[in-house]
C-alpha positions as CSV (number, residue, x, y, z in Angstrom):
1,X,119.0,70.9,102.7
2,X,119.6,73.9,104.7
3,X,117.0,75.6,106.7
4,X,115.1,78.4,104.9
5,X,116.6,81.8,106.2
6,X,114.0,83.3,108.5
7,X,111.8,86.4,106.9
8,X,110.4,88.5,109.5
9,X,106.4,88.0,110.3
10,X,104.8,89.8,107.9
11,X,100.9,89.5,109.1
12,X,100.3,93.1,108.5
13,X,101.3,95.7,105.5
14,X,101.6,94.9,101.8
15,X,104.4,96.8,99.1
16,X,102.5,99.9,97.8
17,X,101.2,99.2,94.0
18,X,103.1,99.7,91.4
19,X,101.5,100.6,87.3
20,X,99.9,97.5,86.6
21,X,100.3,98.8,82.9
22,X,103.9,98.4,82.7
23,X,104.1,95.1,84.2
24,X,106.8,92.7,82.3
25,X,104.8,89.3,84.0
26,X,102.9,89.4,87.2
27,X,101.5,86.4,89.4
28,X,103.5,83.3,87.9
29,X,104.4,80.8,90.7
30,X,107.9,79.7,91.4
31,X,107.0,76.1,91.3
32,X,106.7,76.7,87.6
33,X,109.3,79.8,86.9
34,X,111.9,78.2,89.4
35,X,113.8,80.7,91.2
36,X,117.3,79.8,89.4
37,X,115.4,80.8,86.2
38,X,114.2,84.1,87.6
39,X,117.4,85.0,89.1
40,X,119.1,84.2,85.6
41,X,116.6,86.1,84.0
42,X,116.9,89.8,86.0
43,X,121.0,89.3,85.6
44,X,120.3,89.6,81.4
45,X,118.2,92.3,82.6
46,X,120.8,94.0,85.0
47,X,123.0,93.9,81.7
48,X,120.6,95.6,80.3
49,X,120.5,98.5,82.4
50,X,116.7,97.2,83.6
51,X,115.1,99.3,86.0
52,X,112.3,98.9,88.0
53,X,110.9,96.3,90.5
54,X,110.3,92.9,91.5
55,X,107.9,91.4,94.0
56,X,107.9,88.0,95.4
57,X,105.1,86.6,98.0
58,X,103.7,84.0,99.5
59,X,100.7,83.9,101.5
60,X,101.2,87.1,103.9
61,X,105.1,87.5,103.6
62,X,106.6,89.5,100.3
63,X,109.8,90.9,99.5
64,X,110.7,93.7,97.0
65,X,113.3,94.7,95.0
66,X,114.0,97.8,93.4
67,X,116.4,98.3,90.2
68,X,117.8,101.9,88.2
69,X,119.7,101.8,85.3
70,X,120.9,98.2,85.8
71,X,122.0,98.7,89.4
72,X,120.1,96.8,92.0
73,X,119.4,99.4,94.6
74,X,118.3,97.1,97.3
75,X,115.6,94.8,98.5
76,X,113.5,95.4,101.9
77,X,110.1,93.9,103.5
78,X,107.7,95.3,105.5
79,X,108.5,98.8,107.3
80,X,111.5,99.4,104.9
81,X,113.3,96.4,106.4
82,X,116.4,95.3,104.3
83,X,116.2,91.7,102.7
84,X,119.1,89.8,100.6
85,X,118.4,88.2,97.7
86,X,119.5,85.0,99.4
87,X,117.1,85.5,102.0
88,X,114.2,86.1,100.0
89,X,114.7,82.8,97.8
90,X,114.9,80.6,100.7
91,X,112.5,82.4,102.9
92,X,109.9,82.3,100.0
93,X,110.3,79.2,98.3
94,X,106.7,78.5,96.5
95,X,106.8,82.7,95.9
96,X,104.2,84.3,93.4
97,X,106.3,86.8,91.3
98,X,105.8,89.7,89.4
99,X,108.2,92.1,87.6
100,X,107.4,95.6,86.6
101,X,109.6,98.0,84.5
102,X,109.2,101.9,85.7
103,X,111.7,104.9,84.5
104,X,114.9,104.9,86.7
105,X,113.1,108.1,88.5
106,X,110.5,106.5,89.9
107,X,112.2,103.7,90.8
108,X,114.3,106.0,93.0
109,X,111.5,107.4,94.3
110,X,110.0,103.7,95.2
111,X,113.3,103.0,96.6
112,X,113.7,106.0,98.6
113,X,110.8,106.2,100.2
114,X,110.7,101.9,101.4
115,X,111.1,103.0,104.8
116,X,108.3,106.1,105.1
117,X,106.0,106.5,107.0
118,X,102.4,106.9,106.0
119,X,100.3,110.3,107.0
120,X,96.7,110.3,106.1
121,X,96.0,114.0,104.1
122,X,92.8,115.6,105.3
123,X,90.2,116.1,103.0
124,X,89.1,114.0,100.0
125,X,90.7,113.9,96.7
126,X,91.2,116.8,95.0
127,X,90.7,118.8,97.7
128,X,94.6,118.1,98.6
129,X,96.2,118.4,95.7
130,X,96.8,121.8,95.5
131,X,98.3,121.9,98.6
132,X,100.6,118.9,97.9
133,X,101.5,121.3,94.7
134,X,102.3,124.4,96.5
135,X,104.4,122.6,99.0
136,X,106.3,120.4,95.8
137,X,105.5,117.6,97.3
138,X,108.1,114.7,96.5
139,X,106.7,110.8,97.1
140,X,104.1,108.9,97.3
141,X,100.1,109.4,97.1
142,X,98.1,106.4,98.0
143,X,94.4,105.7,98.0
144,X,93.5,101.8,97.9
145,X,95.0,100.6,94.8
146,X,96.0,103.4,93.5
147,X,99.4,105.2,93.6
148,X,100.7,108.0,91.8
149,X,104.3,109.3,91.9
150,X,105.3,112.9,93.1
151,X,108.7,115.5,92.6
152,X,108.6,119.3,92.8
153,X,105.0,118.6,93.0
154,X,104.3,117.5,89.9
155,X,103.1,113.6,89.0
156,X,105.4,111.6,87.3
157,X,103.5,108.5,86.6
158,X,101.2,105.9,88.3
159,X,97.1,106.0,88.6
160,X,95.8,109.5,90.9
161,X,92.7,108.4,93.7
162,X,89.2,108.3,92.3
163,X,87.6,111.7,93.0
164,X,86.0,111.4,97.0
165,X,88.6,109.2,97.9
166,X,91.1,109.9,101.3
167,X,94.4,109.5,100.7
168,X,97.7,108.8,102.6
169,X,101.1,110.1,101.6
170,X,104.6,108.4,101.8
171,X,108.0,111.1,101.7
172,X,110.7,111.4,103.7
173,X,109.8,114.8,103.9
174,X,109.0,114.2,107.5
175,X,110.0,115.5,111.2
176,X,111.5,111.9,111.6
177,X,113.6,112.9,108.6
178,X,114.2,116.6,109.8
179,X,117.9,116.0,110.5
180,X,119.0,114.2,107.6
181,X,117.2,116.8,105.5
182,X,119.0,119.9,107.5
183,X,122.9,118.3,106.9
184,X,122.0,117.8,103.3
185,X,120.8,121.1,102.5
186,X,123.6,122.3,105.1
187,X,126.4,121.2,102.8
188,X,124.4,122.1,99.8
189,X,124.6,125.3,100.1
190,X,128.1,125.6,101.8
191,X,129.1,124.0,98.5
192,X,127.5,126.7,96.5
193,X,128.5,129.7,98.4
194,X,132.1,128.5,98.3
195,X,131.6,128.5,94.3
196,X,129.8,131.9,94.3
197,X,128.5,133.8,97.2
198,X,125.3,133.7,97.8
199,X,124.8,135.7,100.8
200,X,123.9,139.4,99.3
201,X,121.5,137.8,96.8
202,X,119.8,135.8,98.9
203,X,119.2,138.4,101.6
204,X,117.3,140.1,98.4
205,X,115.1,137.4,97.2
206,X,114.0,136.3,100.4
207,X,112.7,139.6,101.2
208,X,110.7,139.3,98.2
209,X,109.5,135.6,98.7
210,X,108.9,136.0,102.8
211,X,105.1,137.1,101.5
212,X,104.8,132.6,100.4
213,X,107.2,131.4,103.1
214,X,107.4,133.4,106.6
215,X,110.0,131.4,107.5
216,X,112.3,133.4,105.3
217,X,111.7,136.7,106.8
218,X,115.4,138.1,106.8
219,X,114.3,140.2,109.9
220,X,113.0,136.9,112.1
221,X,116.1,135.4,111.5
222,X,114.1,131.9,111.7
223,X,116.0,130.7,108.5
224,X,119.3,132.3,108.4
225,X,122.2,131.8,105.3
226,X,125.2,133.8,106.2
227,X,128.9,132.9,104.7
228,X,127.3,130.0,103.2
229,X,126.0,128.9,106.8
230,X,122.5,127.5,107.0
231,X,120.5,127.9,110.6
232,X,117.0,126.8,111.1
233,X,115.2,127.9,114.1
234,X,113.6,124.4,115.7
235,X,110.1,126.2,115.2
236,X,110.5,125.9,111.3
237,X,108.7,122.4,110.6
238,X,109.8,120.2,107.7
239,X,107.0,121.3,105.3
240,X,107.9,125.1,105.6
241,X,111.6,125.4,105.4
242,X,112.0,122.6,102.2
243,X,109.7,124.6,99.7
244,X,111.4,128.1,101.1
245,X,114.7,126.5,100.5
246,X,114.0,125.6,97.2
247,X,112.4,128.1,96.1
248,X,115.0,130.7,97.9
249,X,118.1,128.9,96.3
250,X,116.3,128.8,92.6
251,X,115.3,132.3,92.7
252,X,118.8,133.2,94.0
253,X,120.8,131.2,91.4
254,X,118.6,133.0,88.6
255,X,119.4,136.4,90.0
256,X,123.0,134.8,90.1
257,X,123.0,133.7,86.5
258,X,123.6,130.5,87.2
259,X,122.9,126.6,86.7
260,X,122.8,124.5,89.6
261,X,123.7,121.4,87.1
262,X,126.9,123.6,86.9
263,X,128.2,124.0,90.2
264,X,130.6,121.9,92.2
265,X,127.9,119.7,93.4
266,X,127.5,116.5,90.8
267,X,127.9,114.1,94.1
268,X,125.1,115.3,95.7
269,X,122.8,114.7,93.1
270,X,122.9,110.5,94.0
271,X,122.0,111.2,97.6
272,X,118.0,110.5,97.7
273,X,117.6,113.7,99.9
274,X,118.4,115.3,96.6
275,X,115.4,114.3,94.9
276,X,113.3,114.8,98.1
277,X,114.5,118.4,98.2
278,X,112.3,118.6,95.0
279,X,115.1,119.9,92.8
280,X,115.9,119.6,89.6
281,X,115.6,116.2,88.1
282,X,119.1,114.1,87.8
């Protein structure tokens, strides 16, 4: 037989928890649920337009992967780090396994954010949650064994932290993202403006809405649309300009009379930056 591919080390870090509620199986060992059988079994499912997740481990090593609408997105290990199927089977070949079915939303929002990094809110729960609200937060909230799902700020599914708890947060709503986040929201809204110019209205609603976001103070210049250009000053962090943006390009659409689901921009809507934007759901 051939050696078993190689999984990285994986002494430290475990896949965040998914609903325990909507599990399909959880826990049954491959020495009686032999991989070939579980590999047959999620094709039916792929056919079926499954989505959701599967885990595999053994002893400190796991691997995940994460299905929507009967496309397998990926699988990945610790820190986000992308694993084959193949690699998994051989790497973990006396593997626990458990398979969970979640709405094809959250299971892009699992998938997108495999690679975050975690930042610890301050406060205890729900002392956060209103700001994690006002900034429509988009990703994960973790306390222990609890994880809830985020867009827009609003939960989508998945068990909130006990009351007192501390919590850590998972997005790629981060500085480490900031570039990413900019070209996406760059071509956005040159997409738009070529549709329907946008520059007149927005100049007048982010005069009204520079009260909630500073950064949109048409005088300061520090977030700047002109002929469908976006500029954002370095200063701006991550968490100011996303919730100005959004709420900048929904307030100027409305003004607009018009539907975002109706302008030239149905590509767009697959790219995860979309959903970590926090707009409308796809």
């Amino acid at each position: 037989m051939p050696e078993p591919t190689p999984l990285p080390s994986l002494t430290l870090n475990h896949p965040v928890p998914v609903p325990a509620d909507a599990a399909v199986y959880t826990g049954i060992s491959t020495d009686h649920y032999p991989w070939t059988e579980v590999t047959a079994d999620l094709a039916v499912r792929q056919s079926q337009e499954f989505s959701g997740v599967f885990d595999a481990w053994q002893g400190p090593r796991w691997a995940r992967f994460v299905w929507t609408r009967g496309a397998l997105l990926g699988g990945f290990t610790r820190a986000g780090q992308g694993l084959s199927w193949a690699a998994a089977t051989q790497g973990l070949p006396r593997a626990s396994v458990s398979l969970t079915e979640l709405s094809p939303s959250l299971s892009d929002l699992l998938w997108s954010t495999r690679a975050a990094q975690a930042r610890a809110l301050p406060g205890a729960w729900p002392d956060p949650r209103a700001a994690l609200e006002r900034e429509r937060f988009h990703g994960l909230l973790i306390s222990g064994p609890h994880c809830s799902f985020w867009s827009s700020g609003r939960v989508l599914g998945g068990a909130l932290p006990l009351v007192g708890a501390t919590c850590q947060v998972y997005s790629q709503n981060t500085e480490a993202n900031r570039d990413a986040l900019l070209a996406f929201w760059q071509e956005l809204l040159g997409r738009i403006h070529r549709a329907v110019n946008l520059d007149a209205t927005w100049r007048q609603v982010t005069i009204r809405l520079a009260e909630q976001h500073p950064c949109l103070d048409p005088f300061a210049q520090d977030v700047h649309l002109g002929e469908g250009i976006l500029s954002v000053d370095d200063e701006v962090t991550v968490d100011e300009f996303r919730p100005a943006l959004v709420a900048a390009l929904e307030a100027t659409l409305a003004r607009l009379g018009q539907r975002l689901i109706d302008l030239p921009v149905t590509d767009l809507r697959d790219r995860p930056e979309w959903m970590a934007a926090g707009l409308e759901a796809r």
